[in-house]
Backbone as JSON, one array per atom type, in Angstrom:
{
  "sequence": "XXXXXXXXXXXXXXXXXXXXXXXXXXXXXXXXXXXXXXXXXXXXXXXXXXXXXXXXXXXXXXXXXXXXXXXXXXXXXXXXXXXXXXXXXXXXXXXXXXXXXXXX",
  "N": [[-107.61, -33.82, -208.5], [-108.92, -34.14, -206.2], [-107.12, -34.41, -204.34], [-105.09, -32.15, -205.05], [-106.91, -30.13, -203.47], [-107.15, -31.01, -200.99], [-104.49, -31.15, -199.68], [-104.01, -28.11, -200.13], [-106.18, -27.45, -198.18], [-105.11, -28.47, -196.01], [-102.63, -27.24, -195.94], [-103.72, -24.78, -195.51], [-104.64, -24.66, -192.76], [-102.01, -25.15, -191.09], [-101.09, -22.91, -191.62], [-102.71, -21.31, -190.31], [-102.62, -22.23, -187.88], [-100.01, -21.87, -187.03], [-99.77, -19.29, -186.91], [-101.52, -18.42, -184.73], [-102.17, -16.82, -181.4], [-99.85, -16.34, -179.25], [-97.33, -17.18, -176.49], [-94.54, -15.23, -175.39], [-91.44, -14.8, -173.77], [-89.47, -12.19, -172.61], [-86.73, -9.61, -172.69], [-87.33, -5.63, -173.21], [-86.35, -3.92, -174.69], [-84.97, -2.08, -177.66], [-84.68, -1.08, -180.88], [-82.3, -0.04, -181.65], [-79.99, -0.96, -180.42], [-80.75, -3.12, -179.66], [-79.63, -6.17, -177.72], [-77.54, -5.53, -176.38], [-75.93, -2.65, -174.57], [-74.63, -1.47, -173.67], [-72.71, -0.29, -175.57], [-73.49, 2.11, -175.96], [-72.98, 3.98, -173.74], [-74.64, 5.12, -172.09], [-75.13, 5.3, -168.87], [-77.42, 3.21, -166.87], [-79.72, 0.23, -168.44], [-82.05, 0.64, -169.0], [-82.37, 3.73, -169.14], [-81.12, 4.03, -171.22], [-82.41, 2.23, -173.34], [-84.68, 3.64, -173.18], [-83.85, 6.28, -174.06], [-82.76, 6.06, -176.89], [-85.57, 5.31, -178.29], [-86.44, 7.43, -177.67], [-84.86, 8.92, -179.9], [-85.67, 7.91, -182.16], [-85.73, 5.14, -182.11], [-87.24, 1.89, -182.03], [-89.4, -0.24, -179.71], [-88.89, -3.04, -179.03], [-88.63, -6.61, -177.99], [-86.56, -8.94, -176.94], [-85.89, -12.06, -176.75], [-83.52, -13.74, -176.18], [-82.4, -15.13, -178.06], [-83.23, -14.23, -180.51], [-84.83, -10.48, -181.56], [-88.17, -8.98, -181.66], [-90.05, -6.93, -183.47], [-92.7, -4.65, -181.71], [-96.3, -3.96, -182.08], [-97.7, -2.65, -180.51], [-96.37, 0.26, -179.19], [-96.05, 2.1, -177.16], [-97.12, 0.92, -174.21], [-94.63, -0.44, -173.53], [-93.14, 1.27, -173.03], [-93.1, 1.66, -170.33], [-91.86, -0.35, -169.23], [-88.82, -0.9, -169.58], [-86.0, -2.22, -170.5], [-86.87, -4.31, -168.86], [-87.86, -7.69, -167.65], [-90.04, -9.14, -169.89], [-93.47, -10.41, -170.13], [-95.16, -11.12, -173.24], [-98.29, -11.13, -174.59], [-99.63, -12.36, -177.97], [-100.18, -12.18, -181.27], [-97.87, -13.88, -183.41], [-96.74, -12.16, -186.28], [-94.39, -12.36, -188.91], [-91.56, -10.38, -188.48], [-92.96, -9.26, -186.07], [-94.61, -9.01, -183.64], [-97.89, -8.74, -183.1], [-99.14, -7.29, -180.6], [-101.29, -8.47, -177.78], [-101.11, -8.22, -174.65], [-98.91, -6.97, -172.72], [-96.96, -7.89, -169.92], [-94.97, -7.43, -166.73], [-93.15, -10.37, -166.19], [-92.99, -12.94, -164.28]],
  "CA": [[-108.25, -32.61, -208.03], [-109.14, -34.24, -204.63], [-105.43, -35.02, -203.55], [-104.92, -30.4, -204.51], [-107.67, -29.48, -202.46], [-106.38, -31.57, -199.64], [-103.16, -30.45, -199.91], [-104.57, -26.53, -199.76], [-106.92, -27.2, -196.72], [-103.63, -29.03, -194.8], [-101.75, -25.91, -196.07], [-104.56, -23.57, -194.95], [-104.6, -25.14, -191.27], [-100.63, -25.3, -190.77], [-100.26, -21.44, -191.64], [-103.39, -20.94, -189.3], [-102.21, -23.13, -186.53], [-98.68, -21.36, -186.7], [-100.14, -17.65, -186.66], [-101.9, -18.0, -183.69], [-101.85, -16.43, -180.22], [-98.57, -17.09, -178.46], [-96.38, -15.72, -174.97], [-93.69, -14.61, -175.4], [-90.99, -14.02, -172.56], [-87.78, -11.68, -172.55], [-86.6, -8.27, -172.22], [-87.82, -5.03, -173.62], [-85.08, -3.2, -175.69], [-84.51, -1.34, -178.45], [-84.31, -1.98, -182.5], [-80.98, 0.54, -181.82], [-78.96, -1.21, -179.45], [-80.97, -4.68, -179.26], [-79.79, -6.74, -176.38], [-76.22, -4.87, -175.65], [-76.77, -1.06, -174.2], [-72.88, -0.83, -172.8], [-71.47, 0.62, -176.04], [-73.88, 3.31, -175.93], [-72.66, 4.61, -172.35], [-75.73, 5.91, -171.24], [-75.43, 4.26, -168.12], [-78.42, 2.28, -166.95], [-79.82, -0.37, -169.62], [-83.47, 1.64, -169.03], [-82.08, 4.76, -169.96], [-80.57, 3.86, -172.61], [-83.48, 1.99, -174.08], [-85.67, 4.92, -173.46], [-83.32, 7.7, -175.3], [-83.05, 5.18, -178.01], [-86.27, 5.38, -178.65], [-86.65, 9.65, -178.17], [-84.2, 8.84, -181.0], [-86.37, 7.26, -183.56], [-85.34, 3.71, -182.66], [-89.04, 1.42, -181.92], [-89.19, -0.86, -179.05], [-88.9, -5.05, -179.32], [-88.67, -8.06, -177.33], [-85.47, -9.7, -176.84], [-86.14, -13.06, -176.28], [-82.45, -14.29, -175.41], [-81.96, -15.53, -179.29], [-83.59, -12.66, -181.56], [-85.31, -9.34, -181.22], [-88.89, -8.7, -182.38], [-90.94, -5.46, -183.13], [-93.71, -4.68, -181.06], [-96.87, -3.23, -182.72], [-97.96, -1.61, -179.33], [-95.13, 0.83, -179.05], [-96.86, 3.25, -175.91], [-96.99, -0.32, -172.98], [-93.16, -1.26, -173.43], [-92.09, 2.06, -172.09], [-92.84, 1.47, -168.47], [-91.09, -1.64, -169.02], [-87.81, -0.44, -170.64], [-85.16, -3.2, -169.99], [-86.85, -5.28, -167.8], [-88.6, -8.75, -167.98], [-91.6, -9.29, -169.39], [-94.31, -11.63, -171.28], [-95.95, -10.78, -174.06], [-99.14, -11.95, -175.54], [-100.03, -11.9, -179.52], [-99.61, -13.15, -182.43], [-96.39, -13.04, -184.61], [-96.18, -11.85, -188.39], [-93.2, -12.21, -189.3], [-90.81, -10.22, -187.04], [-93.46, -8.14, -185.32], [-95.47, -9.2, -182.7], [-99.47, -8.23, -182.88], [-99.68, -7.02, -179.12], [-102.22, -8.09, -177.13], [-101.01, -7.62, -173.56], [-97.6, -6.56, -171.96], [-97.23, -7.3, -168.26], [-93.76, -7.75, -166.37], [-92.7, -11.37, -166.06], [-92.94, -13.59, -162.98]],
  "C": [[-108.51, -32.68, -206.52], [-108.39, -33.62, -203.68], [-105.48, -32.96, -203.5], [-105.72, -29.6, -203.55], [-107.5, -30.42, -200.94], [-105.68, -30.92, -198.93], [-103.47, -28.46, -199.5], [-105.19, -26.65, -198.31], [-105.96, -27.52, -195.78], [-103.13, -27.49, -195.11], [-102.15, -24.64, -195.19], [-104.49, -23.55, -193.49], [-103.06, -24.65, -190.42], [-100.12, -23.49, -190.56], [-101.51, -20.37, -190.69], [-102.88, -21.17, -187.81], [-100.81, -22.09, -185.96], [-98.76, -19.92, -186.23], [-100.83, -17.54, -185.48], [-101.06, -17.58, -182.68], [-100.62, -17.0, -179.51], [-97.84, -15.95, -176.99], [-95.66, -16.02, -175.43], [-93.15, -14.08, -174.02], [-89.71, -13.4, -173.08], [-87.68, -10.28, -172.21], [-87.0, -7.14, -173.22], [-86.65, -4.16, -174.0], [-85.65, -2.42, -176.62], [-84.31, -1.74, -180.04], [-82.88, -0.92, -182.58], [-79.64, -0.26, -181.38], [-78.97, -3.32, -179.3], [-80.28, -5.13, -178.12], [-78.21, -6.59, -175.99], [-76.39, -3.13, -175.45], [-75.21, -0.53, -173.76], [-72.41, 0.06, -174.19], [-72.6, 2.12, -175.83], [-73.58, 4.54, -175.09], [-73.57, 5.75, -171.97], [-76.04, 5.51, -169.97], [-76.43, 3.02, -167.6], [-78.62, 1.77, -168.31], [-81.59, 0.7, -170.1], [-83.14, 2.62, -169.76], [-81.85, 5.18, -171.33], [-81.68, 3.51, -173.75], [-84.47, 3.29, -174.57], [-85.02, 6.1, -173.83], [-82.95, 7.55, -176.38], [-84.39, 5.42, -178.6], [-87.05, 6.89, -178.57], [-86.05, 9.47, -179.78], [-84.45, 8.82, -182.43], [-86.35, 5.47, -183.38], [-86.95, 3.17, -182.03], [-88.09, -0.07, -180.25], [-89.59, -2.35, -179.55], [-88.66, -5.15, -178.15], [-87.9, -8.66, -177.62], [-85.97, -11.16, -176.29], [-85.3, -14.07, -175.74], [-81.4, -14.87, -177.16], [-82.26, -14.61, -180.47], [-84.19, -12.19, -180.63], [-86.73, -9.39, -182.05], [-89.43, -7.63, -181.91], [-92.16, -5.71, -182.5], [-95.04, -3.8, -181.73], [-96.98, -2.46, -181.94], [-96.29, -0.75, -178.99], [-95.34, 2.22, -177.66], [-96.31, 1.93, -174.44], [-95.55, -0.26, -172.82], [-92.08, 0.51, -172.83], [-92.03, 2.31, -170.41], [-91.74, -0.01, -168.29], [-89.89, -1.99, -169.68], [-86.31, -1.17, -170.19], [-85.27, -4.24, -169.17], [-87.72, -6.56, -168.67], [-89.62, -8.66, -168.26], [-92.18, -10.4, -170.26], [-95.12, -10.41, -171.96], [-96.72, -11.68, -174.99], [-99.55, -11.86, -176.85], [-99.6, -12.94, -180.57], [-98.39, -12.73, -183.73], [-96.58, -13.03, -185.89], [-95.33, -11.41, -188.86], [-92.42, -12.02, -188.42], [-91.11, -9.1, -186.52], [-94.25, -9.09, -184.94], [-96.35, -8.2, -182.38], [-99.62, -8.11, -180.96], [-100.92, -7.4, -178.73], [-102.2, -7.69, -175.81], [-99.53, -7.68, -173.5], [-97.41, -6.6, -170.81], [-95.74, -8.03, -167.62], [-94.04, -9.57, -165.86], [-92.79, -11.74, -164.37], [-91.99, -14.35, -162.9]]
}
């Protein structure tokens, strides 16, 4: 009985530890196009992002290897193809916004 309630409180910690607060750096895209914008031929990658998302499509965070959703979906349109960090915590493959501010 000890050894299972061990085992649970390690468990409990590990899936605490992992959910926390994290940055996040990459680019601000599109769940239409994700991190290629050329076939669309809207010229600029901005543009594109942002008539993607008139569209219906939601904005993410390219990070160079996947894409994740952003809960804050209002911040990421001043910042529509470019670099940035983002602070929050991930669940799953959405990222809990807490701030959005262009990359250094």
């Amino acid at each position: 009985m000890k050894k299972q309630i061990a085992i649970l409180i390690a468990g409990a910690a590990l899936m605490f530890a992992a959910s926390g607060k994290q940055t996040l750096t990459g680019t601000i895209t599109d769940s239409m196009c994700g991190r290629d914008h050329k076939a669309m031929n809207m010229g600029t990658d901005d543009k594109c992002v942002t008539e993607c998302v008139k569209d219906g499509a939601k904005y993410e965070l390219w990070d160079g290897k996947k894409a994740y959703l952003l809960s804050d979906q209002q911040t990421p349109a001043k910042f529509a193809a470019k670099k940035v960090t983002v602070v929050g915590t991930l669940e799953g493959q959405t990222i809990k916004v807490e701030s959005i501010a262009a990359a250094k």
